[in-house]
N, C-alpha and C positions, 0 to 999 in steps of 0.2 A: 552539700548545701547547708549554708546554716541561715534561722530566720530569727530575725528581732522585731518586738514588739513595742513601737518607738510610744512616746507616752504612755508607758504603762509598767504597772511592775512585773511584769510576766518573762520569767529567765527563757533566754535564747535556746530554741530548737533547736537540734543539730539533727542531719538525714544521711545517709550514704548509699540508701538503695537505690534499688531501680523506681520503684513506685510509691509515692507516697500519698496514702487518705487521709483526706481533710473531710471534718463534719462533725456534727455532736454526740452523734453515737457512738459509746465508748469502746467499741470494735474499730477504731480509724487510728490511725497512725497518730494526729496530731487532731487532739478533740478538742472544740470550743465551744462555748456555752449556747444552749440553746435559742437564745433570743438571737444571736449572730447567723447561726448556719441550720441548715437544715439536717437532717440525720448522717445524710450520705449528700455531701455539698459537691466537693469536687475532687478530683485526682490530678496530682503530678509525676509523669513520665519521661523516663532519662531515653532517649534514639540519638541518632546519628544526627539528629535538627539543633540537640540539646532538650532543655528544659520544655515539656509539653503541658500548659492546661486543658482539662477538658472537665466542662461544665458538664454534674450531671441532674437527670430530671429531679423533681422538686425542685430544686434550685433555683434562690432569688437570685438575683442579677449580681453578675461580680463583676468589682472596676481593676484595670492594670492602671495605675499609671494614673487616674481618673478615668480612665475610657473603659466604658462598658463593654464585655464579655459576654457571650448568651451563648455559645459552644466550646472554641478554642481558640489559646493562644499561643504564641512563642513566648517562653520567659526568658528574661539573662536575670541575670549578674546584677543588682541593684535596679528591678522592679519593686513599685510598693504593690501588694493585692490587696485588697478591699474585700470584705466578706462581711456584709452586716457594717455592726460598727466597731468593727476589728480588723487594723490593718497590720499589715505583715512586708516587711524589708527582705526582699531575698538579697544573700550576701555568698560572695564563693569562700569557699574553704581556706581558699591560701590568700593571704592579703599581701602588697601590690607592694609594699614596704618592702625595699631588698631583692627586687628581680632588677634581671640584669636585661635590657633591650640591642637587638641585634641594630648595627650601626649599619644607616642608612645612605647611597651618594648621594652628593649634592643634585645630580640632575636628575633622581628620581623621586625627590619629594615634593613637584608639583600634584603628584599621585594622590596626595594624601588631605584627609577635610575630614571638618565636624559635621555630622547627619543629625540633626535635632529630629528626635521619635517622638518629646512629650515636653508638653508644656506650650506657652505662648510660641515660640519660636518652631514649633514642629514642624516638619516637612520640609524646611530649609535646608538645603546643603552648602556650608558655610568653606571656600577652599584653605589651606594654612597657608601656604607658602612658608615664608619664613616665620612666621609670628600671628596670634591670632589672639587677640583681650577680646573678653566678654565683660562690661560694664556697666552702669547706671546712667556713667555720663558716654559712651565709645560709642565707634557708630553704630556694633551690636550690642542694645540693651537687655540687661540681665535682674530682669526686676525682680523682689523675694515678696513674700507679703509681709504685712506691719512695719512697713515701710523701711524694712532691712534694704543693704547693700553690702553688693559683693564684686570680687573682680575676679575673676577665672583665665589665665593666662595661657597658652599650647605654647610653644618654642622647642625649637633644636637647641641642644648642647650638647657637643663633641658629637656628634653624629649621632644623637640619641634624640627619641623626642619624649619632654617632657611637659609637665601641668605644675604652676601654681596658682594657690589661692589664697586670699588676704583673711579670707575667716579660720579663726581658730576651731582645733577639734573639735573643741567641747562647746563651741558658738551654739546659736539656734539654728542654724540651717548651714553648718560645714558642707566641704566638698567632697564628697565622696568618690570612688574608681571602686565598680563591683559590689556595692556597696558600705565598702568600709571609709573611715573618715581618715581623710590623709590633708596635710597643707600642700605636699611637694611629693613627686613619686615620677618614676619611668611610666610610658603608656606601652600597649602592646597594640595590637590593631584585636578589633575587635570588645575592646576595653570601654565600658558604658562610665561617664563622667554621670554624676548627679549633683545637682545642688537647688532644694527649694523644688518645685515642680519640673525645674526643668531637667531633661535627660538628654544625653550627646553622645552617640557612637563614634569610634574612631577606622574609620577608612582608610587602612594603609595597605593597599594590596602589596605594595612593596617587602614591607616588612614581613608580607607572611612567610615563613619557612617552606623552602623545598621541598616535595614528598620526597621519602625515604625510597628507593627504587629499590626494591626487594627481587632479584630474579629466580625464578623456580629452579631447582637443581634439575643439571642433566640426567636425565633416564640411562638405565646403567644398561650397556652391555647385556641383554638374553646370554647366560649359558646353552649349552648344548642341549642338555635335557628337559633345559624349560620351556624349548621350541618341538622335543620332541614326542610331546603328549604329556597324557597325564601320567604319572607316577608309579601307578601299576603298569603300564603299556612299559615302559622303560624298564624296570627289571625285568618282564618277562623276555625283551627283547635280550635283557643280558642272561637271561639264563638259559635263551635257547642256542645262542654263540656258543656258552660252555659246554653244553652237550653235544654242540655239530664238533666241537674242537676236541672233546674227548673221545666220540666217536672215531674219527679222523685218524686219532693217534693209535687206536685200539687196531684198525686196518691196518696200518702200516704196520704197526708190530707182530699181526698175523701174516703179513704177506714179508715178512724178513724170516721167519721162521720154517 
């Protein structure tokens, strides 16, 4: 995970553990000044769900996204968190620039839609099909504040699906994927578009990869001895053979003489 601290001069966090403490107490991972958080503000947890917030007591209220938090949340890939009046960009580690997207058939990408999580358009499930603009002027409008405009493009090429946008990097409100700022890039499913308030998951069950079928190796064959007790039981068993069999022979050799 790494976080940025957009309007501000405060260089980028970077995290790789399991758990990270947020709060003003200089015993937390990632300490912020006392008028923003409270001592012991909040925790971030890596599980099988992903990224977990969990608000702890003292704690003012924290926004995802704008939306108020008062226990827990799911984080991705390009949430802003709010803490006081210190916001924070979570970004993944590897950016978006230079993956390669598994190619999708043609008649399985009805499958696939934008889920708006945040902003004006949240709750919408928008489907692609073949093409999807998000615009000022289109029938889905994509408004920014101070009266910005942008146009945010989804489409297939060569069996890939990808994302443009007309704002540059370095604009006031670029487009981001995970949250890094890109113009043009592959999506993957699961891949959060941001730009300006608004946030866009990418639904492509299609595209997800196959689990890896891992099968347990066959169980070998018991030896003889491993059925036959424990370990002591077994040589005593061999070493009373050896006595019945030297006995045996010591008979026969008195009964030849």
């Amino acid at each position: 995970m790494r976080i940025e601290f957009p309007n501000s001069t405060r260089a980028d966090f970077s995290w790789n553990q399991a758990l990270l403490r947020i709060g003003s107490d200089s015993d937390n991972d990632l300490v912020l000044a006392a008028g923003q958080a409270a001592a012991h503000h909040l925790r971030i947890s890596l599980d099988k769900r992903g990224w977990v917030l969990d608000v702890l007591p003292d704690a003012t209220r924290i926004y995802v996204n704008a939306r108020p938090v008062r226990e827990r949340a799911i984080l991705r890939a390009g949430d802003t968190l709010s803490v006081g009046d210190c916001r924070m960009l979570l970004c993944a580690d590897e950016a978006p620039i230079g993956r390669t997207s598994p190619e999708m058939p043609e008649q399985e990408r009805c499958t696939v839609a934008l889920r708006a999580v945040a902003g004006p358009l949240s709750g919408q499930v928008l489907p692609l099909a073949d093409r999807l603009e998000l615009s000022p002027q289109g029938r889905i409008p994509l408004d920014l504040p101070q009266g910005e405009s942008a146009t945010v493009t989804i489409f297939w090429r060569e069996g890939q699906l990808r994302t443009e946008s007309n704002q540059p990097i370095d604009g006031r409100y670029p487009m981001r994927v995970n949250g890094t700022p890109v113009q043009q890039t592959e999506l993957l499913p699961g891949d959060q578009i941001g730009i300006g308030m608004h946030r866009f998951l990418i639904d492509a069950p299609g595209l997800e990869l196959e689990p890896e079928i891992v099968l347990s190796p066959e169980p070998a064959e018991p030896l003889p001895e491993d059925t036959a007790g424990p370990r002591g039981e077994v040589w005593w068993l061999i070493a009373t053979a050896a006595v019945l069999a030297l006995g045996i022979a010591l008979l026969l050799l008195l009964h030849a003489h």
